[in-house]
ChimeraX commands (.cxc) that place a marker at each C-alpha (Angstrom):
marker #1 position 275.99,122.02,206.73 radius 0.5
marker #1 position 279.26,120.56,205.46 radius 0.5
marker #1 position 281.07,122.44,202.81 radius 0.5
marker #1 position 279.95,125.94,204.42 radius 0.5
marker #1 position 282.71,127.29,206.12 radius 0.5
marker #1 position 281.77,130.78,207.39 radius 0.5
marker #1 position 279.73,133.80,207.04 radius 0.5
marker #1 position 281.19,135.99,204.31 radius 0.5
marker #1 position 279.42,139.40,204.23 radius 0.5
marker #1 position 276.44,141.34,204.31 radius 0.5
marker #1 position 275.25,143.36,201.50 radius 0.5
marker #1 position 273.13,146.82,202.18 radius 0.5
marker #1 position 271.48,149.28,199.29 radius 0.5
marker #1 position 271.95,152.88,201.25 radius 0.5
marker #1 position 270.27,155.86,199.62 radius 0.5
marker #1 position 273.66,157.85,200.38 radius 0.5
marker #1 position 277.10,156.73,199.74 radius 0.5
marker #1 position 279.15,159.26,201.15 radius 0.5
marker #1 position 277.30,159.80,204.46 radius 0.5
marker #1 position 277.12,155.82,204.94 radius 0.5
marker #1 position 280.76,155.38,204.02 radius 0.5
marker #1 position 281.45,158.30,206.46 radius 0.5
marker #1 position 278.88,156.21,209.13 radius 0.5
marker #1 position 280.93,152.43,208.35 radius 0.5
marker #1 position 284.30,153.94,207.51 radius 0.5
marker #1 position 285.24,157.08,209.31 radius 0.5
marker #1 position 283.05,156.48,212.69 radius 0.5
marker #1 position 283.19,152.75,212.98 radius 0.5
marker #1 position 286.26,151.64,211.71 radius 0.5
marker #1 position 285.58,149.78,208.72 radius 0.5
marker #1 position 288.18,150.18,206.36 radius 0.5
marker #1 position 287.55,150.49,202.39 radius 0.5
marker #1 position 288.62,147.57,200.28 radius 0.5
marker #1 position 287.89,148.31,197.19 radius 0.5
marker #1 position 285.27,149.76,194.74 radius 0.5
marker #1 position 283.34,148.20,191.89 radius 0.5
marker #1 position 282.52,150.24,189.11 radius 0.5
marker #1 position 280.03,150.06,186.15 radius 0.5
marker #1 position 281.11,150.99,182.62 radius 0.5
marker #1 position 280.39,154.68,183.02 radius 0.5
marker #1 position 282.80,155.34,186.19 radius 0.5
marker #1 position 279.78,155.61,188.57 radius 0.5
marker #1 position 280.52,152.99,191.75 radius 0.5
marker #1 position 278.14,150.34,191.71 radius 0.5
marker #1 position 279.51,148.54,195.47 radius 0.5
marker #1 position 281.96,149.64,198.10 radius 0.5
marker #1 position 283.51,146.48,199.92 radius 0.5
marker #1 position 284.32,147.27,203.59 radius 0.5
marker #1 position 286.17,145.18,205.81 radius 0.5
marker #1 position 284.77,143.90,209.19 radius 0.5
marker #1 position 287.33,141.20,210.18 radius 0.5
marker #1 position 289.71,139.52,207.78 radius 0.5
marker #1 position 286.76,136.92,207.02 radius 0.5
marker #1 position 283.80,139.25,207.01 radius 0.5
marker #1 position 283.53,141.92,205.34 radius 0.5
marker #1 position 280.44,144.67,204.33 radius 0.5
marker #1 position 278.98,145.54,200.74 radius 0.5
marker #1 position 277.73,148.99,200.14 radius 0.5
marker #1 position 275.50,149.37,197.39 radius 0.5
marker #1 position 274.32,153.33,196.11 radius 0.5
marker #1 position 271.29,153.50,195.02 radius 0.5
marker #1 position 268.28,152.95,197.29 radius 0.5
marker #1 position 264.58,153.83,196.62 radius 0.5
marker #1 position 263.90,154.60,200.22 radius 0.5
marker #1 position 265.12,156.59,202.51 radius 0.5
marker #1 position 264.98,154.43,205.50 radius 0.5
marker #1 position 265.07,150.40,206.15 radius 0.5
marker #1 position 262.20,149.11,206.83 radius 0.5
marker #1 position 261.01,148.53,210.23 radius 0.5
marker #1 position 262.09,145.74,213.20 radius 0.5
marker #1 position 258.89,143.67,212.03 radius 0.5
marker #1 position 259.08,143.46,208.42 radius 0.5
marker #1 position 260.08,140.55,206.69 radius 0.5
marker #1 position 263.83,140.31,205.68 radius 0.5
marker #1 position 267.41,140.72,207.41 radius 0.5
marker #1 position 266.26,142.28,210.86 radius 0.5
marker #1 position 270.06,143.43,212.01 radius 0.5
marker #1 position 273.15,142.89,211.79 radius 0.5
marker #1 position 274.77,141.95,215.22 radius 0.5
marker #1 position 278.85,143.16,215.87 radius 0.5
marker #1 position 280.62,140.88,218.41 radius 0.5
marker #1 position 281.96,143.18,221.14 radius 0.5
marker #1 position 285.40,142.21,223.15 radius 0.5
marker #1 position 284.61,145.58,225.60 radius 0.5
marker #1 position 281.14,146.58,225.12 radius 0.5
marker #1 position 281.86,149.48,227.69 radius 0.5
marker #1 position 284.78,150.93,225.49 radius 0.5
marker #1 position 282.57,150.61,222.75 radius 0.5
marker #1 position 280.23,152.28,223.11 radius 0.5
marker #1 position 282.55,155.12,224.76 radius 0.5
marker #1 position 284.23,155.37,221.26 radius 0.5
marker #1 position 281.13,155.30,219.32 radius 0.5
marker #1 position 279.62,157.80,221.59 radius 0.5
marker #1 position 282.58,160.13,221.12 radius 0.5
marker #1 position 282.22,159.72,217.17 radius 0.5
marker #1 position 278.88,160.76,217.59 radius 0.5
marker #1 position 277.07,157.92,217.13 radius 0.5
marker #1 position 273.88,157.98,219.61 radius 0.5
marker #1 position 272.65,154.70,221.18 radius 0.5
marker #1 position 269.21,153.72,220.13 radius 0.5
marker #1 position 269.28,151.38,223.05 radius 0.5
marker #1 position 271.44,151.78,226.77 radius 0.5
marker #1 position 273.78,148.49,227.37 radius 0.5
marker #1 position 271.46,145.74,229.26 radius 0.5
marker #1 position 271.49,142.19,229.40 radius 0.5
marker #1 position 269.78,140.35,226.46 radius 0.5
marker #1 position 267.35,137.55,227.14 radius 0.5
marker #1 position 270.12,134.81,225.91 radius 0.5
marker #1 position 272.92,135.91,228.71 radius 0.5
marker #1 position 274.74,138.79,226.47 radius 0.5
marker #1 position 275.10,142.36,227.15 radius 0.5
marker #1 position 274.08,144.36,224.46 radius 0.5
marker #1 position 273.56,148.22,223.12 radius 0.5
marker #1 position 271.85,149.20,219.79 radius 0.5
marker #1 position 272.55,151.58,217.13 radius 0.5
marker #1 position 271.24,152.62,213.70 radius 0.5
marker #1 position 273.12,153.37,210.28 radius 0.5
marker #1 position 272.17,156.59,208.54 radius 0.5
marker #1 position 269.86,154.38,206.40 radius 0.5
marker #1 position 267.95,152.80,209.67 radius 0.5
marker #1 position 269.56,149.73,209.37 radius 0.5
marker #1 position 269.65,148.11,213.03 radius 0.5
marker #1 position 272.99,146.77,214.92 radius 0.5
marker #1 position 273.32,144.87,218.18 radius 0.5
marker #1 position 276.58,145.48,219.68 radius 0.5
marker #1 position 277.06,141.93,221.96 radius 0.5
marker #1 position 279.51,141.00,223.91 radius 0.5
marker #1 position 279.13,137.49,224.63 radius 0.5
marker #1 position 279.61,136.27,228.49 radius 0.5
marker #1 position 281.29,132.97,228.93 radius 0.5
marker #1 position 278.18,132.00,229.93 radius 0.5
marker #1 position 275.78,132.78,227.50 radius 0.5
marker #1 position 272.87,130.53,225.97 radius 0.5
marker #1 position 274.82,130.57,222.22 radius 0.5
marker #1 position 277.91,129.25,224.08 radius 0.5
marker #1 position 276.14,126.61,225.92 radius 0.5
marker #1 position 274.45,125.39,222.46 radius 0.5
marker #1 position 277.41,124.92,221.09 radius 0.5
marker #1 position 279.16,123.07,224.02 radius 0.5
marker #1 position 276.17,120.79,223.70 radius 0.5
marker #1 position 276.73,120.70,220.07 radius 0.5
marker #1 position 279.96,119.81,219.96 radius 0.5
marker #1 position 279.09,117.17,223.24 radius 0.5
marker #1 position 276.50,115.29,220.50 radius 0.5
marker #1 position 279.44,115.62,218.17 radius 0.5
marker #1 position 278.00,118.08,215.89 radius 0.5
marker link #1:1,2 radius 0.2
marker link #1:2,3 radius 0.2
marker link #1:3,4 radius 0.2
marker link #1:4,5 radius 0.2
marker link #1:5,6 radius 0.2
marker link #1:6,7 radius 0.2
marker link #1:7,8 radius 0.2
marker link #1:8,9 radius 0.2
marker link #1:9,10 radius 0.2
marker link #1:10,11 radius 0.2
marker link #1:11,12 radius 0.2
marker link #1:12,13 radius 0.2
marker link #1:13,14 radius 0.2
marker link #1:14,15 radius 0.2
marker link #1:15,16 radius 0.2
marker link #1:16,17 radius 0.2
marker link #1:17,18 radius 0.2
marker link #1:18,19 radius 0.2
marker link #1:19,20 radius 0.2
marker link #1:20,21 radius 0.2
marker link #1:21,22 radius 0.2
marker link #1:22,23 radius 0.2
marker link #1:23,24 radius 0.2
marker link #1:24,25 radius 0.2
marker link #1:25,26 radius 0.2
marker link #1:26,27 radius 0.2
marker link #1:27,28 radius 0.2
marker link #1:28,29 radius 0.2
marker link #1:29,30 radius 0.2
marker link #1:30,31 radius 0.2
marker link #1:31,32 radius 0.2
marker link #1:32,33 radius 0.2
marker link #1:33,34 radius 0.2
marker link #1:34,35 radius 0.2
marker link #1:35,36 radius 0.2
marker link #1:36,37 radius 0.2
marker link #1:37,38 radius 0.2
marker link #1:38,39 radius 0.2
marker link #1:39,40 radius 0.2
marker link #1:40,41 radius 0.2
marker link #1:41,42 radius 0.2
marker link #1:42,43 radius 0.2
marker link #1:43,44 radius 0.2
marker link #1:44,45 radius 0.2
marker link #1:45,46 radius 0.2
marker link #1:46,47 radius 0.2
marker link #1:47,48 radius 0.2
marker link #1:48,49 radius 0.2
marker link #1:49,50 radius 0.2
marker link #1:50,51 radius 0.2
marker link #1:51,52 radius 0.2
marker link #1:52,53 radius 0.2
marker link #1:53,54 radius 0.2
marker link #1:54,55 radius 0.2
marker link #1:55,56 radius 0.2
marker link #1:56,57 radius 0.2
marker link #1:57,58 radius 0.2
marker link #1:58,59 radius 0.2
marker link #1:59,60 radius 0.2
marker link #1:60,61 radius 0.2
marker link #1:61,62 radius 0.2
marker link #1:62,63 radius 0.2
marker link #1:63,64 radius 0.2
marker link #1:64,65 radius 0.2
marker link #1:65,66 radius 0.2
marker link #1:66,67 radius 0.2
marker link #1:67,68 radius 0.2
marker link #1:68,69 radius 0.2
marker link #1:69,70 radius 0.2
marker link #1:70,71 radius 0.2
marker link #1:71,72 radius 0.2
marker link #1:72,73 radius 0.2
marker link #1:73,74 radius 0.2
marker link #1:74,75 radius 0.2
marker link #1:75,76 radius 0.2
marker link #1:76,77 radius 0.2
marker link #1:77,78 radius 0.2
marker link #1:78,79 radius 0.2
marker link #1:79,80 radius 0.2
marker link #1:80,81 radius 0.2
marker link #1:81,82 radius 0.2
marker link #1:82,83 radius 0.2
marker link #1:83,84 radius 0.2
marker link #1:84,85 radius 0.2
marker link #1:85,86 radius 0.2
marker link #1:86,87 radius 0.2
marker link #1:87,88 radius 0.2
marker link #1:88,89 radius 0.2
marker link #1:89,90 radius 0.2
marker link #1:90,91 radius 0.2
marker link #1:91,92 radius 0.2
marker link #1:92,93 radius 0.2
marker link #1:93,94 radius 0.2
marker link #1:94,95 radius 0.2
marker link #1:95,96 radius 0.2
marker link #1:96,97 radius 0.2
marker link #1:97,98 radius 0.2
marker link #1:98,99 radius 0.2
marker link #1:99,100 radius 0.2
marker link #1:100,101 radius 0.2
marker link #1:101,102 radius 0.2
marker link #1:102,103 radius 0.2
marker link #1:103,104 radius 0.2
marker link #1:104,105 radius 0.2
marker link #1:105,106 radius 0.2
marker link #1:106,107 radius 0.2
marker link #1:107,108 radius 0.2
marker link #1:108,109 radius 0.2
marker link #1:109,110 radius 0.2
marker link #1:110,111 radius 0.2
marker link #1:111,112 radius 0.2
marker link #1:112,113 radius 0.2
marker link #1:113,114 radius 0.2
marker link #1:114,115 radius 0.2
marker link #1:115,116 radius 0.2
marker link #1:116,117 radius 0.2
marker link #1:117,118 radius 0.2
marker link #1:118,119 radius 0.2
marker link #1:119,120 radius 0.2
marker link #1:120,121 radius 0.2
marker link #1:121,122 radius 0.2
marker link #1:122,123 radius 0.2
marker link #1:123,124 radius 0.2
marker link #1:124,125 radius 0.2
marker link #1:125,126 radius 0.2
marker link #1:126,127 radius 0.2
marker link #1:127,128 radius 0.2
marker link #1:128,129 radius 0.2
marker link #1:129,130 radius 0.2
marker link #1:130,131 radius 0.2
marker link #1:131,132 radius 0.2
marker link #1:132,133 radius 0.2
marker link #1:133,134 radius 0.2
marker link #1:134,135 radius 0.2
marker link #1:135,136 radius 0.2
marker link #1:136,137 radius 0.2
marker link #1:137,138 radius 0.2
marker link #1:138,139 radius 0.2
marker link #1:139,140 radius 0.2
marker link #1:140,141 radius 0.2
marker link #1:141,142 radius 0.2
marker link #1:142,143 radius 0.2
marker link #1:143,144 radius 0.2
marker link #1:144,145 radius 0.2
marker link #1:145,146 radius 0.2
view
């Protein structure tokens, strides 16, 4: 649509702060931002930078312990972009983040591993191949001039 010039961030609820912080921050790489706070000190969102146009909102505070599952309605994951998928997933390993799924090719051309936040939250790790389905969409796209 004209006028919409990117995607701007995700917002989670996680039940708790410091271990997610310690999950986005310390073991991924995210680095803190800044913090919002309400009137009585306590921090209402923690805003986490993904890439200098993305970024992630972490809101304290949930009612469950868990997200709820692949089939529920809702945001299903959140999928990274990968330059290396191999060293990737060798440096998340060695912060001690465990695949919930081995690196294999996805159904649109991409390899691809999974992992979970503390909260259950899904992420697809892709690395796109030069000759993946998105990529030929948008060459098409573009062909149409769209």
């Amino acid at each position: 649509m004209k006028g919409i010039t990117g995607f701007g961030h995700l917002a989670i609820k996680v039940k708790d702060l410091d271990k997610s912080l310690d999950f986005w921050e310390k073991r991924l790489g995210f680095p803190e931002m800044l913090r919002l706070k309400h009137d009585n000190g306590e921090t209402w969102l923690v805003y986490l930078r993904i890439t200098d146009d993305v970024f992630l909102e972490v809101f304290p505070g949930a009612e469950n312990d868990r997200a709820p599952g692949w089939n529920a309605n809702g945001a299903n994951h959140l999928c990274l972009t990968i330059d290396d998928l191999d060293a990737t997933v060798a440096r998340i390993q060695d912060a001690g983040i465990a695949l919930t799924s081995q690196i294999q090719m996805g159904l649109d051309g991409n390899r691809q591993a999974w992992i979970e936040d503390p909260d259950g939250n899904r992420i697809e790790l892709m690395e796109m191949n030069p000759d993946c389905l998105q990529l030929q969409a948008i060459a098409r796209l573009h062909a149409e001039g769209r």
